[in-house]
N, CA, C and O atoms as a GROMACS GRO file, in nm:
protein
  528
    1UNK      N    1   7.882  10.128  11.317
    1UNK     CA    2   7.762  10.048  11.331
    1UNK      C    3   7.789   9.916  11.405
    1UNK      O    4   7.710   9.893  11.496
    2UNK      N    5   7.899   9.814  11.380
    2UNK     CA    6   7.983   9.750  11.420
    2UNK      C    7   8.013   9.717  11.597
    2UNK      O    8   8.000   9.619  11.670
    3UNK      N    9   8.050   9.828  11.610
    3UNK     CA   10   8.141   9.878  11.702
    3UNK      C   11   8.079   9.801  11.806
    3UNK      O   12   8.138   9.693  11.812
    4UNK      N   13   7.952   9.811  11.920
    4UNK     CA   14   7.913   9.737  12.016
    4UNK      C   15   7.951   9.575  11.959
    4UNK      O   16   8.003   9.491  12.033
    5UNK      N   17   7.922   9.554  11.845
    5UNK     CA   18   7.906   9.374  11.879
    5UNK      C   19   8.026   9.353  11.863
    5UNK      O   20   8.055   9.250  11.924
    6UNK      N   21   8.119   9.400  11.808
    6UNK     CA   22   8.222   9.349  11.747
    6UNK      C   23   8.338   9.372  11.914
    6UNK      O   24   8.442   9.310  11.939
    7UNK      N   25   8.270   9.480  11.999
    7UNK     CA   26   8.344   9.496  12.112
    7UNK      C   27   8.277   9.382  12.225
    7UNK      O   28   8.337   9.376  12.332
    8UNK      N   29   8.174   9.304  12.211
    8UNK     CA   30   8.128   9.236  12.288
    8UNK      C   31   8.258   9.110  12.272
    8UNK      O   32   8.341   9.068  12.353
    9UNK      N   33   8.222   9.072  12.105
    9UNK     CA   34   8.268   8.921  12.056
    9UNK      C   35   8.414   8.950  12.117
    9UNK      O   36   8.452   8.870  12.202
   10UNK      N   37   8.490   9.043  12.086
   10UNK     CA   38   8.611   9.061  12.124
   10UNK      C   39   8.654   9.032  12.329
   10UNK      O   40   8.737   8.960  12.385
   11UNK      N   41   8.568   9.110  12.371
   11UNK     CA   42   8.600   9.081  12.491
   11UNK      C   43   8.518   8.919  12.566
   11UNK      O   44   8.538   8.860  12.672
   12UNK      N   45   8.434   8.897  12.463
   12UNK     CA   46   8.400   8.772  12.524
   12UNK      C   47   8.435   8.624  12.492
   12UNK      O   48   8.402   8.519  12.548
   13UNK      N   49   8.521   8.652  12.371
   13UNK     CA   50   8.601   8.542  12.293
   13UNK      C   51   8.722   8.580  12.310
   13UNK      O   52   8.777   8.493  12.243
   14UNK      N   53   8.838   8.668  12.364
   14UNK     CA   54   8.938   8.712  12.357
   14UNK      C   55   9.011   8.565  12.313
   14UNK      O   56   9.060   8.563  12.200
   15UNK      N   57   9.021   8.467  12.378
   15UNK     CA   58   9.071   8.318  12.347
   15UNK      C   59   9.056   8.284  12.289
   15UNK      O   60   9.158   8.224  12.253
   16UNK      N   61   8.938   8.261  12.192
   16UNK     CA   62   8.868   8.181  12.073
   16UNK      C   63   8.985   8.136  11.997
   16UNK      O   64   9.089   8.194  11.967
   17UNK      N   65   8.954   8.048  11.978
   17UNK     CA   66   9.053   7.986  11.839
   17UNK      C   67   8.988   7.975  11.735
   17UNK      O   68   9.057   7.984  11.634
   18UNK      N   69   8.863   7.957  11.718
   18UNK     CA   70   8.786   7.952  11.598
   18UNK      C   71   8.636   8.038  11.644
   18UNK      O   72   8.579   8.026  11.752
   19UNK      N   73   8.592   8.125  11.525
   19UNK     CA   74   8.479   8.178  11.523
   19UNK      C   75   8.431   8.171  11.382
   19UNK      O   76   8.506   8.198  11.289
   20UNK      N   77   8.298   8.132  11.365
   20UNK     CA   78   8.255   8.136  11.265
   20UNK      C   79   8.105   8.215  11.185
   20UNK      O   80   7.997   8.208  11.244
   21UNK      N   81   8.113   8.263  11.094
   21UNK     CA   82   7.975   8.350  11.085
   21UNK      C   83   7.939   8.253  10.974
   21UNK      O   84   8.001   8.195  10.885
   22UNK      N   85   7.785   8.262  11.027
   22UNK     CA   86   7.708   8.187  10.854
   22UNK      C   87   7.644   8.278  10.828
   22UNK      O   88   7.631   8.369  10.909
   23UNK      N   89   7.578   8.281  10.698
   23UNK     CA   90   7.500   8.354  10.625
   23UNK      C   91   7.501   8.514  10.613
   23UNK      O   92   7.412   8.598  10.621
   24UNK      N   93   7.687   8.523  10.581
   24UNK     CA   94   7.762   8.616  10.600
   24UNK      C   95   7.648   8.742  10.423
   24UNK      O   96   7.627   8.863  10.412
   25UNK      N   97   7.619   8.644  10.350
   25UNK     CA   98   7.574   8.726  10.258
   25UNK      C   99   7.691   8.827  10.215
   25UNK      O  100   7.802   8.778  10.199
   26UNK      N  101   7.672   8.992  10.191
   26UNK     CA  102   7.752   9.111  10.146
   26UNK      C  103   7.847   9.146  10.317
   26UNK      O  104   7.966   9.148  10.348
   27UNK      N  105   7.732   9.165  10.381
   27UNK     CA  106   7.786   9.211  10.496
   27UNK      C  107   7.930   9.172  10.568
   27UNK      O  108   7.919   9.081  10.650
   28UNK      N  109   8.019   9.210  10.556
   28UNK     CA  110   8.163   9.145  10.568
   28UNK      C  111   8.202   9.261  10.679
   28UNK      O  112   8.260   9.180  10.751
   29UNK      N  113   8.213   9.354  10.731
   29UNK     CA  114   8.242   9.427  10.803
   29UNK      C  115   8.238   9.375  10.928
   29UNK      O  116   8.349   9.401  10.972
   30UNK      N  117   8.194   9.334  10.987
   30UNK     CA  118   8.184   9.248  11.114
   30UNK      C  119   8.252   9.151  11.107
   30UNK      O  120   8.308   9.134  11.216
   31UNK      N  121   8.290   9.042  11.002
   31UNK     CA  122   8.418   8.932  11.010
   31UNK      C  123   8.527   9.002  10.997
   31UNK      O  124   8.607   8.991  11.091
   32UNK      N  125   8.553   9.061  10.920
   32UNK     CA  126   8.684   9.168  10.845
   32UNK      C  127   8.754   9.229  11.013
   32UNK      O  128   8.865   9.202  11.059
   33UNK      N  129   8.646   9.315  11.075
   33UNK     CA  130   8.703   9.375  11.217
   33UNK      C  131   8.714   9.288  11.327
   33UNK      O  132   8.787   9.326  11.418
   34UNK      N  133   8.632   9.132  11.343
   34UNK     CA  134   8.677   9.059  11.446
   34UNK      C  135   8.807   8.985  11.363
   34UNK      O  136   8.873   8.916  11.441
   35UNK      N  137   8.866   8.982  11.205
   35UNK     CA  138   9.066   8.917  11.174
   35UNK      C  139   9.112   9.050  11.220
   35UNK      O  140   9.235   9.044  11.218
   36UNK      N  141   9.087   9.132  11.248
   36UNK     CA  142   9.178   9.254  11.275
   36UNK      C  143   9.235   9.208  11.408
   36UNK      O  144   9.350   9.171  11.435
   37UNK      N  145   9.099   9.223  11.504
   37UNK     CA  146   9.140   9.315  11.616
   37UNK      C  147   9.132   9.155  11.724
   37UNK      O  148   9.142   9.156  11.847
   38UNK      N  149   9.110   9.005  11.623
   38UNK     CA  150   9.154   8.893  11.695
   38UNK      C  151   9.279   8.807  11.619
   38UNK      O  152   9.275   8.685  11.634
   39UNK      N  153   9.366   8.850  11.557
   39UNK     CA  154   9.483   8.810  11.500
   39UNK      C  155   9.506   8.669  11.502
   39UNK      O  156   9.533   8.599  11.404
   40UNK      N  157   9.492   8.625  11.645
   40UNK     CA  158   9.536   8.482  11.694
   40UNK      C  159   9.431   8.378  11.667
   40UNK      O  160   9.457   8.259  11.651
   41UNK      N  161   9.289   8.438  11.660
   41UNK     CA  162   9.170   8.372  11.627
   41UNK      C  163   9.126   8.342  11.443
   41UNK      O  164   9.116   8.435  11.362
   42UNK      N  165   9.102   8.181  11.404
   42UNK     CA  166   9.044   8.204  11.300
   42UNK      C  167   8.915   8.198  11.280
   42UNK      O  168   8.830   8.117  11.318
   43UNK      N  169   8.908   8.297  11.213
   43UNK     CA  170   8.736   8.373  11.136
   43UNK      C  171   8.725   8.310  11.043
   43UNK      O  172   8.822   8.309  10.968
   44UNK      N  173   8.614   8.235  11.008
   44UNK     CA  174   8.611   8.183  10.865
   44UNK      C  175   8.467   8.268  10.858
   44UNK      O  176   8.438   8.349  10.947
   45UNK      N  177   8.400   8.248  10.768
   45UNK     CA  178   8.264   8.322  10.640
   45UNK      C  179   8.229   8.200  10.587
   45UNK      O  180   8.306   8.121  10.533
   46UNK      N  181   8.057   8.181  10.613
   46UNK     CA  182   8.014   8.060  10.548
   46UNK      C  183   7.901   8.120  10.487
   46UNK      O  184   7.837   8.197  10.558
   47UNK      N  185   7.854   8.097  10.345
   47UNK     CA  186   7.729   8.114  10.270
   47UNK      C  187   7.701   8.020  10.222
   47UNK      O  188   7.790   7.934  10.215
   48UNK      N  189   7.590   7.994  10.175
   48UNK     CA  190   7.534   7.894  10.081
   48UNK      C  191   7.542   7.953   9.914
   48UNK      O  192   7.508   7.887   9.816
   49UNK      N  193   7.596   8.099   9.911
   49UNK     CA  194   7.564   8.146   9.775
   49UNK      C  195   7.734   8.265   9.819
   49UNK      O  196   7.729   8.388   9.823
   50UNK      N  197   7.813   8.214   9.834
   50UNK     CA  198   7.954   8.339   9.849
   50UNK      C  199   7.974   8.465   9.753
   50UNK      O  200   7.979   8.457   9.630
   51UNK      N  201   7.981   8.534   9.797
   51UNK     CA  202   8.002   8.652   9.712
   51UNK      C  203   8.151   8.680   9.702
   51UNK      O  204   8.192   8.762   9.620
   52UNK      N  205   8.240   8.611   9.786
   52UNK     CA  206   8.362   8.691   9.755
   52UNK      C  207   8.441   8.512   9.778
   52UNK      O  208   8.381   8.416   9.824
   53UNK      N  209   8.583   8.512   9.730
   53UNK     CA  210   8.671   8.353   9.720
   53UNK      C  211   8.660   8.299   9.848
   53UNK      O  212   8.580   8.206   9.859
   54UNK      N  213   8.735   8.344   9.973
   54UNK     CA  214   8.705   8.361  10.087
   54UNK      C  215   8.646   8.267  10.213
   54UNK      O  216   8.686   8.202  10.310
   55UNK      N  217   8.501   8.315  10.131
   55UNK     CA  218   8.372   8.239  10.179
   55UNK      C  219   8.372   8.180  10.123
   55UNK      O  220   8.384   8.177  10.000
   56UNK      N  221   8.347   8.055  10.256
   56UNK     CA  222   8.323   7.862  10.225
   56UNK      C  223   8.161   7.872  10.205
   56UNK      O  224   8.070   7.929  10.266
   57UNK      N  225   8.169   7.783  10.080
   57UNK     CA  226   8.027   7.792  10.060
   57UNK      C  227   7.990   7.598  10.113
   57UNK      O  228   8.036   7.487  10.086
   58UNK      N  229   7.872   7.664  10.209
   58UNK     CA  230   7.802   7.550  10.322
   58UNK      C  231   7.645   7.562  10.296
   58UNK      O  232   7.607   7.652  10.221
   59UNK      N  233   7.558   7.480  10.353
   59UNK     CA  234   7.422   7.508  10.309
   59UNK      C  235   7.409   7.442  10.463
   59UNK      O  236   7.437   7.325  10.490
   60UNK      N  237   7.350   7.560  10.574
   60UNK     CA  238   7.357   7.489  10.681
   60UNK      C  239   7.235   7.411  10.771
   60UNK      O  240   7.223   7.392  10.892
   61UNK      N  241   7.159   7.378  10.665
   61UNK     CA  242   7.018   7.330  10.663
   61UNK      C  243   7.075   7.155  10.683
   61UNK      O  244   7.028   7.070  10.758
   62UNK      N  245   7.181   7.144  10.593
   62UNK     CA  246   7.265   7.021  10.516
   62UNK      C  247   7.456   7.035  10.570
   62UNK      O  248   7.547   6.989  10.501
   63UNK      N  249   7.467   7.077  10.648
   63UNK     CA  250   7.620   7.179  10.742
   63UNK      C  251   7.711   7.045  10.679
   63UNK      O  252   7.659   6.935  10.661
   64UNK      N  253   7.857   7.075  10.650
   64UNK     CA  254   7.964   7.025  10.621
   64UNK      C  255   8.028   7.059  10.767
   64UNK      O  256   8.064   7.173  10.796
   65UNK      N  257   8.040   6.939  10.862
   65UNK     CA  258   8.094   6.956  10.967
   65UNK      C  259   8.228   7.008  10.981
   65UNK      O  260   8.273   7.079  11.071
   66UNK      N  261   8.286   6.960  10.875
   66UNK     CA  262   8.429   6.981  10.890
   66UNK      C  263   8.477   7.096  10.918
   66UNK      O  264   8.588   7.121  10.966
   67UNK      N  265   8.331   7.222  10.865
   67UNK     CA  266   8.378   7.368  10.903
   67UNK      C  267   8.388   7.381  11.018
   67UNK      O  268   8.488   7.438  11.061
   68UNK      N  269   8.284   7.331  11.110
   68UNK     CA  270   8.234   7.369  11.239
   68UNK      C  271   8.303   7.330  11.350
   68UNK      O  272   8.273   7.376  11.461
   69UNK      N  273   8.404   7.242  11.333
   69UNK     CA  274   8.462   7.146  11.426
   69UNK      C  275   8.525   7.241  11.535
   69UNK      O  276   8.532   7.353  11.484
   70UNK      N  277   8.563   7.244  11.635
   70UNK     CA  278   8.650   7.341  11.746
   70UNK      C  279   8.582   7.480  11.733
   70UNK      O  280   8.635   7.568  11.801
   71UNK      N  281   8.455   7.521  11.644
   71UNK     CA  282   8.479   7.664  11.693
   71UNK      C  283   8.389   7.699  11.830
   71UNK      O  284   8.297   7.630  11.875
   72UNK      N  285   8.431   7.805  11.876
   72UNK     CA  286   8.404   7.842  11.973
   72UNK      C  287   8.269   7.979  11.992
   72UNK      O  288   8.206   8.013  12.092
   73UNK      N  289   8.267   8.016  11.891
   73UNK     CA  290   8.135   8.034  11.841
   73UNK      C  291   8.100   8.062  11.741
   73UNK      O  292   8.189   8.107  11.667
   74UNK      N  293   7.955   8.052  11.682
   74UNK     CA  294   7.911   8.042  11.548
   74UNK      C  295   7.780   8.144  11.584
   74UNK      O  296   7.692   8.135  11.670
   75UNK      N  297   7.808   8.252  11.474
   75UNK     CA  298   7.704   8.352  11.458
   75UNK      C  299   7.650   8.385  11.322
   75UNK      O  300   7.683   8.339  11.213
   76UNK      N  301   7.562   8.472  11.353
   76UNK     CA  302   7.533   8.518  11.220
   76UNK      C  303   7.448   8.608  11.238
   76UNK      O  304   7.361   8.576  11.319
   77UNK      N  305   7.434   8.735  11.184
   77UNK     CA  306   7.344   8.897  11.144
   77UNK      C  307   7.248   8.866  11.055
   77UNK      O  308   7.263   8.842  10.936
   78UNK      N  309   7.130   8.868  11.128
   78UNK     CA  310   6.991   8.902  11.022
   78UNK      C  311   6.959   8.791  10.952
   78UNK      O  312   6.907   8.787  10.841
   79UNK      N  313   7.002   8.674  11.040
   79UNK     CA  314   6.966   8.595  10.920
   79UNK      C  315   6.810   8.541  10.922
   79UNK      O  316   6.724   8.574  11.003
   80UNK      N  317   6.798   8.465  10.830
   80UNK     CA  318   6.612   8.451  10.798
   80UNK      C  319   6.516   8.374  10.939
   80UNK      O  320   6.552   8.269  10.992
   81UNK      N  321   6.403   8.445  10.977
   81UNK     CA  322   6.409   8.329  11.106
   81UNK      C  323   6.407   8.147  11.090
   81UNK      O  324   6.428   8.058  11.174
   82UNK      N  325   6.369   8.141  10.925
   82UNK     CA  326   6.375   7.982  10.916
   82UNK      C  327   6.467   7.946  10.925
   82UNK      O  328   6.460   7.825  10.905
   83UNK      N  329   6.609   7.986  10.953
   83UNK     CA  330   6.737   7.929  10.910
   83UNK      C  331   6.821   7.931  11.106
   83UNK      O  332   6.918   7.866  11.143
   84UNK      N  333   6.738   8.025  11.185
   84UNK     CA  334   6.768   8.072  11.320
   84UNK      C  335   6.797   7.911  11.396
   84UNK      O  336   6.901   7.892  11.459
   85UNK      N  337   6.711   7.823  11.384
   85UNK     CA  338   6.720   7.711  11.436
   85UNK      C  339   6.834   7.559  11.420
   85UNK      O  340   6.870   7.462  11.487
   86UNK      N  341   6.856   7.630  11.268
   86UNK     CA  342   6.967   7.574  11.210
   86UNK      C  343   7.094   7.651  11.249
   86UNK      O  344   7.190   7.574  11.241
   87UNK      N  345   7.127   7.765  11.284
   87UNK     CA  346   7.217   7.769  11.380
   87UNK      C  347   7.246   7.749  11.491
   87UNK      O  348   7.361   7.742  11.536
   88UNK      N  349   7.111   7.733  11.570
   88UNK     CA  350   7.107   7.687  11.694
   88UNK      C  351   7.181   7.570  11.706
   88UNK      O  352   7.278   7.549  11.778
   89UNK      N  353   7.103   7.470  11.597
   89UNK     CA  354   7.169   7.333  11.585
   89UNK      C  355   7.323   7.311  11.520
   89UNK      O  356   7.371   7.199  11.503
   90UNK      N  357   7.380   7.415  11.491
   90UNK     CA  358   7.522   7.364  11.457
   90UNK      C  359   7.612   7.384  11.574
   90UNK      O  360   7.720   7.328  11.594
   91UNK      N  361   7.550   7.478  11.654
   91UNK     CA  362   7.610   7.528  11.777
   91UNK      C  363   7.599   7.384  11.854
   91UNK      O  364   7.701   7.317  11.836
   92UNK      N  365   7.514   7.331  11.925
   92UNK     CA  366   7.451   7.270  11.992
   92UNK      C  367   7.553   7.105  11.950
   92UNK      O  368   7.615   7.036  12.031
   93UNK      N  369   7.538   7.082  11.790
   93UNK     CA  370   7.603   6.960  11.765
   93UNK      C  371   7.791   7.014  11.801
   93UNK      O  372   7.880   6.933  11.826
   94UNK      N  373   7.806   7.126  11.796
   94UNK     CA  374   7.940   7.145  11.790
   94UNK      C  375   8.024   7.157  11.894
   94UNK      O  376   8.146   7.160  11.890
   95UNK      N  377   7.931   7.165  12.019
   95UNK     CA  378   7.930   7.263  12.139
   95UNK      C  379   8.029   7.375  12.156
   95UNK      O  380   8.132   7.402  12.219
   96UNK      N  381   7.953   7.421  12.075
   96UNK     CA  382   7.962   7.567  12.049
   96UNK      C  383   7.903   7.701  12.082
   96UNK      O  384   7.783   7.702  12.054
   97UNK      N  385   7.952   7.829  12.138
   97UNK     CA  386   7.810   7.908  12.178
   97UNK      C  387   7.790   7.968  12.055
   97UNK      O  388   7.887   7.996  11.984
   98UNK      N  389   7.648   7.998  12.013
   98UNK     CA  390   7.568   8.044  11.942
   98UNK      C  391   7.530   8.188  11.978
   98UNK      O  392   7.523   8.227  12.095
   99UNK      N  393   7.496   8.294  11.831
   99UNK     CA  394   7.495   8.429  11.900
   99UNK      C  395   7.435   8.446  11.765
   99UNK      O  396   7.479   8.378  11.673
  100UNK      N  397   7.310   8.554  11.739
  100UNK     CA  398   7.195   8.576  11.654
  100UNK      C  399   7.179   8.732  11.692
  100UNK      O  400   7.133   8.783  11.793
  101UNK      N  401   7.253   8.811  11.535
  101UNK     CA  402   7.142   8.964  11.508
  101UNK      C  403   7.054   8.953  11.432
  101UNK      O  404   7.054   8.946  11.309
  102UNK      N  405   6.923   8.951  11.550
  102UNK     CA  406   6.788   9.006  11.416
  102UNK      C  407   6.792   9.101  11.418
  102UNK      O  408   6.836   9.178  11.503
  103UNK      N  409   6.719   9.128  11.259
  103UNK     CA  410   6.719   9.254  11.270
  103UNK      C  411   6.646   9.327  11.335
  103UNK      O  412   6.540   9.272  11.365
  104UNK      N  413   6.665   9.498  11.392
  104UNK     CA  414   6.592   9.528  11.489
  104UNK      C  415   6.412   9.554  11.487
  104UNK      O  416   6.338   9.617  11.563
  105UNK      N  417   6.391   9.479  11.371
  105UNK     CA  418   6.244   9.461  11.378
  105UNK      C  419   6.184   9.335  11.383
  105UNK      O  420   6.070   9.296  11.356
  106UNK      N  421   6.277   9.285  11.422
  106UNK     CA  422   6.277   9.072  11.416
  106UNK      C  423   6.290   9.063  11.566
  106UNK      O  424   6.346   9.139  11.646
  107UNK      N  425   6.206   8.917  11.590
  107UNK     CA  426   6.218   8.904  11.704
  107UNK      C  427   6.298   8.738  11.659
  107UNK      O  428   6.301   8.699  11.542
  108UNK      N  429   6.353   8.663  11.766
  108UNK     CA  430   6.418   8.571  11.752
  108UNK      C  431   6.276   8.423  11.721
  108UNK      O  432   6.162   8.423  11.768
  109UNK      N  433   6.330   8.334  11.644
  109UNK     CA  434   6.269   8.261  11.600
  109UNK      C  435   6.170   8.185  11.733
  109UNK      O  436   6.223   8.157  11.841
  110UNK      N  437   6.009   8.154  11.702
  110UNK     CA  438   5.973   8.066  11.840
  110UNK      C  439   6.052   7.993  11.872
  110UNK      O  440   6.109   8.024  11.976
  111UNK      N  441   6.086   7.891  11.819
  111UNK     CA  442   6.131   7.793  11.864
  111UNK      C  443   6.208   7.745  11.860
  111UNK      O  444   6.223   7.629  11.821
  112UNK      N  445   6.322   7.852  11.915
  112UNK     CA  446   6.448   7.908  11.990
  112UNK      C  447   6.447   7.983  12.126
  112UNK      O  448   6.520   7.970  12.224
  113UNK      N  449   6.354   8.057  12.106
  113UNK     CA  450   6.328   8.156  12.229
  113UNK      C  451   6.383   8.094  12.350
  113UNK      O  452   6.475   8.139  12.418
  114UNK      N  453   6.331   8.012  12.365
  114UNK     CA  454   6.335   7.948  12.535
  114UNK      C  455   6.496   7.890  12.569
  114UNK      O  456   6.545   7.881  12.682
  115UNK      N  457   6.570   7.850  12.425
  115UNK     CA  458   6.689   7.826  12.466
  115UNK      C  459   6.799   7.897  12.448
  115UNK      O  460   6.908   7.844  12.470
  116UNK      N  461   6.790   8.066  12.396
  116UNK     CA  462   6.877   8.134  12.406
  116UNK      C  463   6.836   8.237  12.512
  116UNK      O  464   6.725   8.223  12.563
  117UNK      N  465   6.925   8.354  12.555
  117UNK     CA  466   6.950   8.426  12.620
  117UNK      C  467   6.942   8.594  12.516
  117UNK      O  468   7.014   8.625  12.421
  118UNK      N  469   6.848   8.662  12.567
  118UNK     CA  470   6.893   8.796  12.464
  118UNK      C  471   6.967   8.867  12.560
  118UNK      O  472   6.981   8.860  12.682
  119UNK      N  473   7.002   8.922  12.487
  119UNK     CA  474   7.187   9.062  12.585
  119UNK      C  475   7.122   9.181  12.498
  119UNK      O  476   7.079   9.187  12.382
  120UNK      N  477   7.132   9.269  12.597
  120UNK     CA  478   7.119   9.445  12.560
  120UNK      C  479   7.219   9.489  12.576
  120UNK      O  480   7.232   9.556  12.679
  121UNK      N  481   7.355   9.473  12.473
  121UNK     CA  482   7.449   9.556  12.475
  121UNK      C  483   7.496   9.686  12.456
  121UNK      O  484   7.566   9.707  12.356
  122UNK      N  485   7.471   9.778  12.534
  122UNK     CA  486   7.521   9.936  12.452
  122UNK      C  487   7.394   9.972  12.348
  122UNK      O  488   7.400  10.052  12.254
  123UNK      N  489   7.265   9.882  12.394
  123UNK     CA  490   7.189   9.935  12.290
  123UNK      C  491   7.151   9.844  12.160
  123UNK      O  492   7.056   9.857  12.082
  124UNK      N  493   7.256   9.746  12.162
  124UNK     CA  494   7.236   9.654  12.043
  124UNK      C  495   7.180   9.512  12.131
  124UNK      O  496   7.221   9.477  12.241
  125UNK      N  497   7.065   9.435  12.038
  125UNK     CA  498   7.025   9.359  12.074
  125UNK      C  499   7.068   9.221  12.042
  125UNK      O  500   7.063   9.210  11.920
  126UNK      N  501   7.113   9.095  12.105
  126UNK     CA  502   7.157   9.007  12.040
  126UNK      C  503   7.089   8.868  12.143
  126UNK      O  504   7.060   8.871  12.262
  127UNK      N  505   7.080   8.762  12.054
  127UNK     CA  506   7.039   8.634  12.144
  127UNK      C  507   7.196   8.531  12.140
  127UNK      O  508   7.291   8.516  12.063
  128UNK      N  509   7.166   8.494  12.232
  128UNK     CA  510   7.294   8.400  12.265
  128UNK      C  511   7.223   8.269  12.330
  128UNK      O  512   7.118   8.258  12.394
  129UNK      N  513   7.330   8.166  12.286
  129UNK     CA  514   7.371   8.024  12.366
  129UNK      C  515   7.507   7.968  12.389
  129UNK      O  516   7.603   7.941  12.317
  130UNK      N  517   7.481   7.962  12.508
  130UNK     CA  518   7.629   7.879  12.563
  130UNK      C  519   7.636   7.734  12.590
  130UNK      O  520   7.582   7.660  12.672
  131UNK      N  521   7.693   7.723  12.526
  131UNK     CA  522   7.715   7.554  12.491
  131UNK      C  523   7.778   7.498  12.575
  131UNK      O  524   7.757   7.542  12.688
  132UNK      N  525   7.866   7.397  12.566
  132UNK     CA  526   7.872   7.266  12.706
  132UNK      C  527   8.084   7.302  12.673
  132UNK      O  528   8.168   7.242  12.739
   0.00000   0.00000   0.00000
């Protein structure tokens, strides 16, 4: 299920030194395969409610910068569209690129639209921003 995004992030971060997912929730399969198959890169997991030790628990309405500092991008799967803008903005304060799965019956938040980019990868849909 994985497989397209996790082959995008890979070939389009191959360098990354830091990547970060928020509102990782259960879904861990997508951080778990970008520590695999990016060894040299750190992955951290941010929730506001963690389900596993792991995950830094952040509330990114209210963001603890200290997570965000150097990464090179900050994503997150499905997350709520009220919360879409608040990743925009951690990206943006971090300069960081930003990358958003709605789900495939979600469209990306209004008022975001105009400043990300959607990508049709292999079929999977994703919005992106590239930061400074």
């Amino acid at each position: 299920m994985w497989k397209n995004f996790i082959e995008y992030v890979t070939t389009r971060y191959s360098n990354a030194e830091k990547i970060v997912e928020v509102g990782v929730g259960n879904i861990y399969e997508p951080s778990r395969l970008l520590t695999q198959q990016m060894p040299d890169t750190e992955v951290l997991t941010v929730d506001i409610k963690p389900t596993r030790t792991e995950t830094i628990k952040d509330d990114i309405t209210n963001p603890t910068r200290q997570i965000y500092e150097d990464a090179n991008l900050i994503y997150s799967i499905r997350p709520p569209e009220e919360l879409q803008p608040h990743i925009l903005r951690l990206a943006v304060n971090h300069h960081a690129d930003a990358m958003i799965k709605p789900f495939s019956s979600e469209e990306i938040n209004p008022q975001i639209r105009r400043k990300m980019k959607m990508i049709n990868y292999k079929k999977m849909v994703f919005y992106t921003y590239e930061g400074e």
